[in-house]
VOSERO-294694 format. One record per atom (N, C-alpha, C, CB): x, y, z. Coordinates in steps of 0.05 Angstrom, whole numbers, plus 5000, padded with zeros to 4 digits. Glycine has a CB too. Layout:
N
XYZ;...
This chain:
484
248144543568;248944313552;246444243535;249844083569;246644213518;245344133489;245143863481;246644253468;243243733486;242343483473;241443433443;240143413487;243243273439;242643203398;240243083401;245042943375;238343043382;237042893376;236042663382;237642893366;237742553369;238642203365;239542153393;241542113341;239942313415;240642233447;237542243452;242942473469;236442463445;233342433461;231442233454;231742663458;233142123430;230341873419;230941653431;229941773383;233241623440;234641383444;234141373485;238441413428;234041543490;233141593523;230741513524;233141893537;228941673505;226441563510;225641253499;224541763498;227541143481;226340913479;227540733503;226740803451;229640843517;229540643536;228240683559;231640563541;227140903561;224940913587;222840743581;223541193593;221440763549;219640543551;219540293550;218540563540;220740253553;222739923548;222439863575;226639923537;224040073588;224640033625;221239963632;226140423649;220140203626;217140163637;215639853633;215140393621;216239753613;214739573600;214739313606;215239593578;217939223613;219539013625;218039133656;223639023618;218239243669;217339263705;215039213703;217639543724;213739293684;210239233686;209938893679;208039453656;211538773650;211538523662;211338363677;212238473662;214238513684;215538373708;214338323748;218238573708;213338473739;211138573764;208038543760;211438893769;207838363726;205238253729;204038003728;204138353716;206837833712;207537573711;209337453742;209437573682;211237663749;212837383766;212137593798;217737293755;211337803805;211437953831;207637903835;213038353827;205937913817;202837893811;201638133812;201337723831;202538343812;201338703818;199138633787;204839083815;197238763793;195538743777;194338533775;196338803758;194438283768;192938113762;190538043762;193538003767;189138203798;185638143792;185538373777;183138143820;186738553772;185638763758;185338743721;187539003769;187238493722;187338383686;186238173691;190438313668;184738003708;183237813706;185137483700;181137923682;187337573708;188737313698;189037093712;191137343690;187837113743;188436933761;185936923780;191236983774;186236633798;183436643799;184036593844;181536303773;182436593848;184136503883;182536243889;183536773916;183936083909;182535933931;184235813953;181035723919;183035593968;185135654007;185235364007;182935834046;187135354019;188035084035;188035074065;190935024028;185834964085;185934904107;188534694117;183434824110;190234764128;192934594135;192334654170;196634734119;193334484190;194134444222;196734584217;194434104236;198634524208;200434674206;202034814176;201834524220;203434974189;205335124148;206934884132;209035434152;208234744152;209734504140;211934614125;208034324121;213134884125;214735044117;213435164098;216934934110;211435204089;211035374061;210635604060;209135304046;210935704042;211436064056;210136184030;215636204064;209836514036;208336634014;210436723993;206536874023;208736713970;211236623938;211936473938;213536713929;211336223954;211735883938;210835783919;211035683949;211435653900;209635473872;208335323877;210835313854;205835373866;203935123866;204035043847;201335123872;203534783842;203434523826;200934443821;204734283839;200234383785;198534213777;198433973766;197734293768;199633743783;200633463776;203633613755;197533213755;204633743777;207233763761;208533983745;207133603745;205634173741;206034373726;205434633736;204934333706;207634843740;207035023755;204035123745;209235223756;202135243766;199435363750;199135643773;195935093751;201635793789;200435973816;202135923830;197635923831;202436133847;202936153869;201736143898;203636283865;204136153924;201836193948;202136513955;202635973980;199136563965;199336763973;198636894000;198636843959;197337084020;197937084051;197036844060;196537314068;198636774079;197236564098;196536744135;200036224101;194436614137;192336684153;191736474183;189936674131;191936604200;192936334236;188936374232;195836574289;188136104232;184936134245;186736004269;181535934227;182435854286;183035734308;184235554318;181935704315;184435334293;186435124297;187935064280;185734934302;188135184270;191735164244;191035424230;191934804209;192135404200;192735634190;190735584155;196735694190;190035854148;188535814121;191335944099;184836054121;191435754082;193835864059;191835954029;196635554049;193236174019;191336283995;192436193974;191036593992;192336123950;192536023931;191836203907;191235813935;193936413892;192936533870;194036333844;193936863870;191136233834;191936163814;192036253780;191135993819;193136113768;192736353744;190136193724;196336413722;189336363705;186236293702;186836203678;183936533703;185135973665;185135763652;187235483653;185235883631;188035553670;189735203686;186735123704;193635273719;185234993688;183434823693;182234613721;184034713676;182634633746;183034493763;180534323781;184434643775;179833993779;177533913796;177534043818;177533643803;174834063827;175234153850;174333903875;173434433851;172633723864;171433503885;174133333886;168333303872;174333243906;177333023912;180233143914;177932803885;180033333899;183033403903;184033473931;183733663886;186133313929;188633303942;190733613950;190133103923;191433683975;193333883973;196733773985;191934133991;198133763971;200533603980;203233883987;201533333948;203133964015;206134134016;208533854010;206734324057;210433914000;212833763985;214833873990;212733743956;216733733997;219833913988;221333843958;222533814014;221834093948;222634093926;225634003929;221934343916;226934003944;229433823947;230433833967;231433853933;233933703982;234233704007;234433934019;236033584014;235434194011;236034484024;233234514035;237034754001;230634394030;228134454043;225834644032;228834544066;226634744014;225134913992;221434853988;226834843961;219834854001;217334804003;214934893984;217034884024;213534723966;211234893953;209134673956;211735023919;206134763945;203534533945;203634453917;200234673954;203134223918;202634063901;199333993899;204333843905;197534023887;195433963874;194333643859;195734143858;193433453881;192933263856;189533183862;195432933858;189233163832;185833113828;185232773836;184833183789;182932823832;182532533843;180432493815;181032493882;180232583802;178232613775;179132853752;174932723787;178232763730;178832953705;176533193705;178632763675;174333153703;172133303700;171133503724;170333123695;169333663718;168833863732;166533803753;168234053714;165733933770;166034303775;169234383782;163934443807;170134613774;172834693777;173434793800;173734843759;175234923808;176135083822;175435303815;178335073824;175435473795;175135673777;171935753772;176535573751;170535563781;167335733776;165835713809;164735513747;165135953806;163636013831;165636063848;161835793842;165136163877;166636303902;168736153903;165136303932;170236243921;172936143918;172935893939;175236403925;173635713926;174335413947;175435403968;175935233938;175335223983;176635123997;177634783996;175435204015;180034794003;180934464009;180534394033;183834394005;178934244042;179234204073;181934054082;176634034083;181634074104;184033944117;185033644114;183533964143;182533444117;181933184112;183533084080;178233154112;184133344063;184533234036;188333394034;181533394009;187933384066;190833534058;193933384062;190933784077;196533434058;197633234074;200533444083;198232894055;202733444092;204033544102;207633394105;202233584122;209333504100;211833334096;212333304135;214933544074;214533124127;215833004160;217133274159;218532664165;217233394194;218933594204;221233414206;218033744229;223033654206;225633544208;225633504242;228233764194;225233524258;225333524277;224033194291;224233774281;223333224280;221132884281;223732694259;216132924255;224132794237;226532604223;228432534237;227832714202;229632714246;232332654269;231832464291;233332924286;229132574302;227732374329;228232084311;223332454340;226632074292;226131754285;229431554279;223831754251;231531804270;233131644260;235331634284;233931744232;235031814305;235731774333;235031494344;234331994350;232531534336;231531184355;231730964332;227431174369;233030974316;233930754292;236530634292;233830874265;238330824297;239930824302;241630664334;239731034294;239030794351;240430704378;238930424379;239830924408;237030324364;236330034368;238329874353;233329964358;239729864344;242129704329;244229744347;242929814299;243729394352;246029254372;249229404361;245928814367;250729454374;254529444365;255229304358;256629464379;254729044368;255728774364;255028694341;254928584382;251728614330;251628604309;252428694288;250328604308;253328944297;253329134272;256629104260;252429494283;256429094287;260229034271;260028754258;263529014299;259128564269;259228354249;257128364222;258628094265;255628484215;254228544191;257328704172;250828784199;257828934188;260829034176;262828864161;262429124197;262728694193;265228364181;264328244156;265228024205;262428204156;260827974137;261128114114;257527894143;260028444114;260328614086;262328674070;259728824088;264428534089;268028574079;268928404062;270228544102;267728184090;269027894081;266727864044;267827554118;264427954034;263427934020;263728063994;261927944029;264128333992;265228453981;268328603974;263828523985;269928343994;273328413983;274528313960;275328324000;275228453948;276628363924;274128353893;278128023934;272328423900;270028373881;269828703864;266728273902;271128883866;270429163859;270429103837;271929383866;272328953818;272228953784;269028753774;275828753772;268228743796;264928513792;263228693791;263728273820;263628843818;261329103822;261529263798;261929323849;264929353783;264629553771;263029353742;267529743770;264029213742;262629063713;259529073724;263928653705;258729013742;255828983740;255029323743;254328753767;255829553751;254829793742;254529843718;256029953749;258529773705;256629833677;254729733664;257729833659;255529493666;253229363653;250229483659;253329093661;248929423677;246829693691;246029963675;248429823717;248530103673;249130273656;248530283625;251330273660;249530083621;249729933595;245829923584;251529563603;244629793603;242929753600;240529913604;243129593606;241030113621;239230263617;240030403596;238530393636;241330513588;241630693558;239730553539;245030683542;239630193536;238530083514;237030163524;238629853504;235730063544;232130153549;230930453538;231330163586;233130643543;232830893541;231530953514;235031003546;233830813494;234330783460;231530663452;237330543449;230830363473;228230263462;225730363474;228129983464;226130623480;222930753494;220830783471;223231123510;221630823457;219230873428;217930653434;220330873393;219630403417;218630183416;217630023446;220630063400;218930163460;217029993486;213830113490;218630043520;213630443479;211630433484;209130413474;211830523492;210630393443;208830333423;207730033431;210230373393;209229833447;208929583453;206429583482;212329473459;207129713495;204229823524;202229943504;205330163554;201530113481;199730133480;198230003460;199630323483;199829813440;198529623428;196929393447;200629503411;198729273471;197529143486;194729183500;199129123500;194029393501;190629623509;189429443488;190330093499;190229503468;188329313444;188129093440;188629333421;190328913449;190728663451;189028613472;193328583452;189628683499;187928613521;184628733514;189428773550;183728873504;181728933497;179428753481;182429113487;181628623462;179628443444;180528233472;180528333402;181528193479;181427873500;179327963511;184227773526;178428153524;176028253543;174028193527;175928573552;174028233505;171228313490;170228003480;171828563458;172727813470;173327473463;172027313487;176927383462;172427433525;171827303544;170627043532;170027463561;167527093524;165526903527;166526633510;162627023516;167426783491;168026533461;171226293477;169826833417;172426493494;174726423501;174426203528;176426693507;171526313546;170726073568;168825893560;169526163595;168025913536;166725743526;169425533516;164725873505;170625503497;174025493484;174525233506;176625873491;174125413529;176325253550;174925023561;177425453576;171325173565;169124803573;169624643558;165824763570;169224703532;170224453511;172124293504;170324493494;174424493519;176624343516;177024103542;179124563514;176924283564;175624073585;174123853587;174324163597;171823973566;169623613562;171823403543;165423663532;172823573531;174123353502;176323193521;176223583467;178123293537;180623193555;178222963566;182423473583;177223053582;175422873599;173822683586;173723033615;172822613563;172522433546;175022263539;171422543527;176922403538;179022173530;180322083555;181422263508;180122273577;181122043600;179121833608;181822183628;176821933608;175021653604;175221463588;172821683600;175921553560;175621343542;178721193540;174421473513;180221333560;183221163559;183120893546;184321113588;182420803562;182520413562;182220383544;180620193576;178820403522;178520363501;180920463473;176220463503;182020753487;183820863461;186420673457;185021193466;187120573482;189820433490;188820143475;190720423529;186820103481;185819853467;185819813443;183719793471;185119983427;185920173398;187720113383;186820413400;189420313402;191820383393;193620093390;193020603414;193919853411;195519653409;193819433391;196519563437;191819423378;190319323354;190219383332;188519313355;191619573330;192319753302;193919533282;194720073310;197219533302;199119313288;197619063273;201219173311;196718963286;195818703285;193018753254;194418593323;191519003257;189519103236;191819133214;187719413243;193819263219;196119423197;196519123177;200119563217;196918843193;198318593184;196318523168;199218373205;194218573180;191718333163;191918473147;188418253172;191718763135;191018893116;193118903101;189919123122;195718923099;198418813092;197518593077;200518733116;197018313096;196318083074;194318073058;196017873083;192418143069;189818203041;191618373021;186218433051;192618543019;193318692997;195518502978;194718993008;197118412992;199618242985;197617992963;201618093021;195617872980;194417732973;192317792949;193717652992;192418072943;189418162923;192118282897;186318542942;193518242908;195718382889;196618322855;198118332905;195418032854;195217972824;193618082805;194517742821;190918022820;188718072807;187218402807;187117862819;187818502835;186218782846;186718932820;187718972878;189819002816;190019142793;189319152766;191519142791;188418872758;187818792734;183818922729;188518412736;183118882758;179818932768;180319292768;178618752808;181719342778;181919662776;181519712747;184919792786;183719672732;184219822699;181819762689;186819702676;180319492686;177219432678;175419612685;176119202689;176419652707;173419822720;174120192709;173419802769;176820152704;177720472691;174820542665;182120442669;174920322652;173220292625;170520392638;173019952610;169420172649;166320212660;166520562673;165419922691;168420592691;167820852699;167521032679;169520942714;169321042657;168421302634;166121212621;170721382609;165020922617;162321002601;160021012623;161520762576;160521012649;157321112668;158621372669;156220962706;160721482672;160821892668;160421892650;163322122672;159821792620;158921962599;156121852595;160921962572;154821632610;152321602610;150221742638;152221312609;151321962657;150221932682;147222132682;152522032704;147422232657;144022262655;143022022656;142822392630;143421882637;141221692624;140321502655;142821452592;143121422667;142821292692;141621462714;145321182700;141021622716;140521842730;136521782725;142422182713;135621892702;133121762693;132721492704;133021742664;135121292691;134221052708;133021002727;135320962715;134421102748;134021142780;132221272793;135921242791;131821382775;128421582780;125821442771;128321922758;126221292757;123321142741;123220822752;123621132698;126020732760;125320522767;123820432787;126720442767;124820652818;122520602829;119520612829;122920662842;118520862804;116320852806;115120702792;115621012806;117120472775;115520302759;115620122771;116020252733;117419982801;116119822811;114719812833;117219692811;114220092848;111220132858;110020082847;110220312866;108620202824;107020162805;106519852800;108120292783;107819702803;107619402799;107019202810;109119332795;106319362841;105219252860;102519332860;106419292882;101819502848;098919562843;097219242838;098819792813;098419112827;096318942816;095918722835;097018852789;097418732860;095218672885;096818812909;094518302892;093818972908;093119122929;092918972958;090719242921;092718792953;092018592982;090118562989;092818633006;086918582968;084218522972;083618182968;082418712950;086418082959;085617772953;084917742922;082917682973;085017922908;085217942885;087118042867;083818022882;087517932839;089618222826;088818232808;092818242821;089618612802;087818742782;090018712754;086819122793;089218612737;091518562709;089518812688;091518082691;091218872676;090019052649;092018922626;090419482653;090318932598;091218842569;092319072553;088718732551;094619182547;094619382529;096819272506;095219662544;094619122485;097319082460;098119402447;095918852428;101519402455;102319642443;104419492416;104119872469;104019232394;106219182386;106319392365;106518922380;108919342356;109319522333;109519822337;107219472314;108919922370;107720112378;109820332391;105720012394;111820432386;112220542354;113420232349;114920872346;113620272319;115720002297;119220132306;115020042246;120419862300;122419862307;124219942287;122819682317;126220142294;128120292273;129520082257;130420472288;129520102232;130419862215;132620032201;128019712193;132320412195;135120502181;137720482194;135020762175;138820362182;142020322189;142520062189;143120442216;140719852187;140519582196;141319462178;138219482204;140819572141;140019502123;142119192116;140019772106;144019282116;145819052109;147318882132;148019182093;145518872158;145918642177;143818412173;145718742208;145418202172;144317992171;142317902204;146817812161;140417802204;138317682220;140717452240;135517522196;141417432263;143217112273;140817142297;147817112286;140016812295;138816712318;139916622337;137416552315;138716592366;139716532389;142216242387;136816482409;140916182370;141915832370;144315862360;140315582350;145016112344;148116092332;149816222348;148616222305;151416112363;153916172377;156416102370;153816082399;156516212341;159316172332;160116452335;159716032302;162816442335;164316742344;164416932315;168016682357;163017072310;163817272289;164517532295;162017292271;164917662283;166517962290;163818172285;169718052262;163918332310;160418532305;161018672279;159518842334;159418792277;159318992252;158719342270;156018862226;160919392271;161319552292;160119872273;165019512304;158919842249;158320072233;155120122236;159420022200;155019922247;150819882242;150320012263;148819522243;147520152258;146720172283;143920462269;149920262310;141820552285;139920682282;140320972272;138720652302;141220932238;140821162234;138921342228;141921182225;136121372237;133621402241;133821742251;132521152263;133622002238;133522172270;132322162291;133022392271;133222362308;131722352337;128722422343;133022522355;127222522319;124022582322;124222402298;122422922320;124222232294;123221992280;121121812298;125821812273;118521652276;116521582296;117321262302;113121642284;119121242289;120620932297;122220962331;123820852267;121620752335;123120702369;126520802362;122920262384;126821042362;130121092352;131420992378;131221472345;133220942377;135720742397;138220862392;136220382389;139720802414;142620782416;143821072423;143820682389;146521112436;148021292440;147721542425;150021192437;147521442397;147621702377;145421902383;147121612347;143621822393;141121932397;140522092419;139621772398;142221992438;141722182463;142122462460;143422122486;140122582481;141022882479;143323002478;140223012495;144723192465;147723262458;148623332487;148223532433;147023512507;148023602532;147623372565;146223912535;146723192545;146122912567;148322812564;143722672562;151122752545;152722622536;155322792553;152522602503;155622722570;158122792577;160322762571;158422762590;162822902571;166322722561;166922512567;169022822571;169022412564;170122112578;172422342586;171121742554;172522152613;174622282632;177622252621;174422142663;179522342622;180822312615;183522122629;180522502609;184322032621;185121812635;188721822630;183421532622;189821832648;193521862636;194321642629;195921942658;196721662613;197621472595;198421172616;200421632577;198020942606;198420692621;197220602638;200120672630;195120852647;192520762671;191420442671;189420962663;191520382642;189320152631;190919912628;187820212600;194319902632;195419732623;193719522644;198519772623;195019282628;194519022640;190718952636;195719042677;189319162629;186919042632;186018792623;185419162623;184018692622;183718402615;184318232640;185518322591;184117912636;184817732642;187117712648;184317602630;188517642667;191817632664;192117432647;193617572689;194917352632;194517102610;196716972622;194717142575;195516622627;196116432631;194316332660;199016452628;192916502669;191016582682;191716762715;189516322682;190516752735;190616912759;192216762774;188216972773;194416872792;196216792818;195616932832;198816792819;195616712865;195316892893;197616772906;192216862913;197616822936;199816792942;197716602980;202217172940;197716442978;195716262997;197616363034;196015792984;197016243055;197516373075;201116243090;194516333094;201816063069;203915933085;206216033056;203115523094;205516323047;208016443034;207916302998;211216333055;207016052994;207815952965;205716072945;207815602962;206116102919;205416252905;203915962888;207616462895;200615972886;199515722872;198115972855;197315442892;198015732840;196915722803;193415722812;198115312780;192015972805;189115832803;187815762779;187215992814;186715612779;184115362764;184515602742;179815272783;184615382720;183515582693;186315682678;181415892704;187915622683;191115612674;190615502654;193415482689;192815552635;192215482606;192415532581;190815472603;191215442559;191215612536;188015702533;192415442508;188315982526;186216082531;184316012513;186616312534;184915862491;182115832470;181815572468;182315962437;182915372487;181815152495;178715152500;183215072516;177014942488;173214992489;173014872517;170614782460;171415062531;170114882561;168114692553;168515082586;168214542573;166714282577;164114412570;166914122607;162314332564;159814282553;157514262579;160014012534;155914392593;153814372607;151714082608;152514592597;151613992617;148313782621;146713902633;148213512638;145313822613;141513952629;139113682632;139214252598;137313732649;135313592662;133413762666;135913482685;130913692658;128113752656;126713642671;127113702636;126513802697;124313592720;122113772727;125813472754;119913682725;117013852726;117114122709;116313942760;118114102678;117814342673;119714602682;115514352681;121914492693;123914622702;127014532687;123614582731;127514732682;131214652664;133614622679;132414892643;134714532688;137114442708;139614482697;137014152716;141514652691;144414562679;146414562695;145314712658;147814302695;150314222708;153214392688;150413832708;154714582699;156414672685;158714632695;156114902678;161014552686;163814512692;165014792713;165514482658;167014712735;166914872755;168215022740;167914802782;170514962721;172115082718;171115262681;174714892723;169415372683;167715382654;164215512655;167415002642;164215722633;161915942638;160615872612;162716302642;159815852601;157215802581;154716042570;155515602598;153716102555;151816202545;149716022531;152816392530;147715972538;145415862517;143216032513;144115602526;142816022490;141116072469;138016112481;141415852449;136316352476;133816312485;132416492467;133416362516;129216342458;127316462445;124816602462;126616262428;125116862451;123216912486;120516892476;123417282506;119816872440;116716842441;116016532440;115216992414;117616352442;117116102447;117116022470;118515962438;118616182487;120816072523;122415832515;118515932557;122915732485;125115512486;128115652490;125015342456;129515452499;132715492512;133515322498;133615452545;135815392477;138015182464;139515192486;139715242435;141714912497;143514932508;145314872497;143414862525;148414862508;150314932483;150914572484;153715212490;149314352489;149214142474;146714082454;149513952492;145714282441;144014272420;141614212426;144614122403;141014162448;138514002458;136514282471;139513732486;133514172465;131314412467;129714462489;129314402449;130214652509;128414602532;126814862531;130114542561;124114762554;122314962557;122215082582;120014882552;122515342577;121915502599;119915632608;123115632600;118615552632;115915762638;116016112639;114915682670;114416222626;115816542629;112516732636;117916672590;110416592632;108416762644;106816692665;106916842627;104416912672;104116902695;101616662691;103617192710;100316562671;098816342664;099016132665;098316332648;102316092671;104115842671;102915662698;107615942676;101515442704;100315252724;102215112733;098215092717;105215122711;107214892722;108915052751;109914802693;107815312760;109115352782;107415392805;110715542778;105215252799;102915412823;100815572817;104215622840;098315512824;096215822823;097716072844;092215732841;099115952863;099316182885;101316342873;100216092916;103216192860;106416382857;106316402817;110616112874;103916342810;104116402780;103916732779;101616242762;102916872791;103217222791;106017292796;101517382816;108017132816;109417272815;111117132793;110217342840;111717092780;112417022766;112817232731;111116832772;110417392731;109017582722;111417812723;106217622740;112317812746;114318002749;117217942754;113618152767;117717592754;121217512743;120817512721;123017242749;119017392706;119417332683;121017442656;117617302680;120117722658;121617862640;124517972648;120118072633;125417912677;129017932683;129817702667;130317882719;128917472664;129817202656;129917272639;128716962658;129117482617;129217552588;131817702578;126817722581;
């Protein structure tokens, strides 16, 4: 018989095939070869007894097959089991654990492996290990199971038991559509959990970080909590006083109620006034600013002239004319002396038109530096109503509710009463009407005072003056020119 070809290629490729699969098969799952390919590594388990495990059982590396068992060996007091493992499954060797297990109820036996650390020395370097016994553990014989559940069994009274029975009847009759609702439900609910495993665990390991910064916060967080402690504990001390407080408030709320009720004519009228004054000190707060800086040192300076030796030191310096006084812009204002207090209308155009390096004493607004001059604030529409005087004059509202008229009601360009004055030792006295303000007239290089009944009095204004004393004629030196 005669073989084609295409039969002999096809024989031989399945011999090598056959060969190839048995050498596998016999090098992966039977182990022939293996120290000879270097793929597996050995070491022993000291056990008292097999605990069922037998040779070609699985060993376990937390779960993952890594080897098999291989001969086991009777020493003097139990038995040594070999362990081929395969090489690069990584295994501690200090702490580990050897656990025989049953892989389920038919009794199916292999070792389980658990570390007691991540890091090395391994199993895998140097002579081949051993587990001692101390690190080993061993399943319940069945023989010992039966014993225990023999004597579990026979300690449970009949009597009781039948009434635990009774009770389980009487408890659970008629309830199966409860039970079955609460399975599913059960049911029900683990599926969600199942569905929310992502998110649960994305939720455990955010919390690592959450709990992490709390760890790291500790100090800031027991500090947090003393303080909060002192602060509680201050106010339970300070109870009484807060309670004391607190029921004085009402009674603060009322008074301040009636002052307002009571300021309520006028407050507003004093507000819008003061609207004015406020925009010309913000557009003056350099200049006042300077003020406040020179004034004190011009009246330190002013005490210089006694030192407190019992003497005072005066110095002469005529500066008149020193600079002359700006006269451009003046040109066509007329000269009015103190004595004329008739009402005329200013001449609101006059004023120093001189420039600012001019050697004349230049004056006035115009003159200030351009970046000293600030805006006027701006003010919203009606801010200013009512300013002035109220007309017909001010109402309050007194404490028994009626609304009185105060003093000075009227027509407003009615003339006030007229002042009296008295001249005693060189001193000017004026009696002025309660209801009535006055201006008189004064010459400061004379010190005469017109008063607004025409009549001429003298006022002392320097420090030479004897009509007030040798002792208090110095100070005088320094009212004198406020009186101006």
């Amino acid at each position: 018989m005669i073989l084609k070809r295409g039969v002999i290629v096809q024989l031989i490729a399945f011999a090598v095939i056959t060969v190839v699969g048995v050498a596998i098969v016999s090098v992966n799952y039977i182990g022939l070869g293996r120290d000879l390919l270097g793929k597996q590594y050995i070491a022993y388990v000291d056990l008292t007894d097999s605990g069922g495990v037998f040779t070609g059982a699985e060993v376990t590396y937390r779960g993952v097959p890594v080897g098999r068992v291989g001969p086991i060996e009777l020493t003097k007091d139990g038995i040594r089991v070999k362990l081929l493992l395969e090489r690069g499954k990584r295994i501690p060797r200090d702490g580990t654990k050897a656990v025989v297990a049953n892989r389920s109820a038919v009794g199916e036996q292999y070792i389980d492996l658990e570390p007691a650390k991540k890091n090395g020395p391994y199993l895998d370097e140097g002579d081949p290990y051993t587990i001692p016994r101390g690190r080993t553990t061993l399943p319940v014989s069945t023989a010992e199971l039966l014993r225990n559940v023999d004597a579990l069994v026979g300690s449970v009274d009949t009597r009781d038991l039948g009434i635990i029975v009774d009770e389980l009847d009487k408890a659970f009759s008629g309830s199966a559509e409860d039970l079955q609702s609460i399975l599913d439900d059960t049911d029900r609910l683990l599926k969600t959990a199942d569905e929310a495993y992502p998110d649960t665990e994305r939720l455990l390991n955010n919390s690592v970080t959450v709990l992490d910064t709390q760890r790291g916060q500790a100090a800031n967080i027991r500090g947090f909590a003393r303080n909060l402690n002192e602060l509680t504990t201050s106010l339970r001390n300070d109870d009484p006083a807060l309670r004391k407080t607190i029921d004085a408030v009402p009674g603060a709320v009322d008074e301040t109620h009636k002052a307002i009720n009571q300021l309520a004519p006028t407050l507003p009228v004093l507000l819008a006034n003061l609207t004015t004054t406020g925009q010309v000190i913000t557009s003056r707060k350099a200049g006042l600013r300077t003020l406040f800086i020179l004034y004190p040192l011009t009246v330190g300076g002013a005490f210089t002239v006694t030192p407190g030796d019992g003497t005072q030191h005066l110095g002469l310096a005529l500066n008149i004319d020193a600079p002359p006084a700006c006269t451009k812009g003046y040109e066509k204002v007329k000269h009015r002396w103190p004595q004329d207090t008739s009402s005329k209308k200013p001449a609101l155009d006059a004023g120093c038109k001189a420039p600012h390096n001019a050697p004349t004493a230049v004056r006035g607004a115009r003159n200030f530096p351009r970046d000293a001059i600030a805006p006027y604030p701006q003010v919203p529409a009606g801010a200013t109503a009512g300013a002035g005087f109220p007309e017909g004059g001010a109402y309050g509202t007194e404490d028994d509710g009626k609304t009185s008229e105060a003093k000075g009601k009227g027509d407003a360009k009615t003339k006030a009463a007229a002042p009296t004055g008295q001249l005693t030792d060189g001193r000017l006295i004026l009696s002025y009407p309660a209801d009535s303000v006055e201006f008189a007239g004064y010459d400061p290089t004379t010190g005469a005072v017109y008063g607004p009944d025409g009549k001429r009095y003298v006022m002392p204004r320097s420090a030479g003056t004897r009509q007030l004393g040798e002792e208090s004629s110095w100070k005088w030196l320094l009212l004198g020119p406020l009186s101006q």
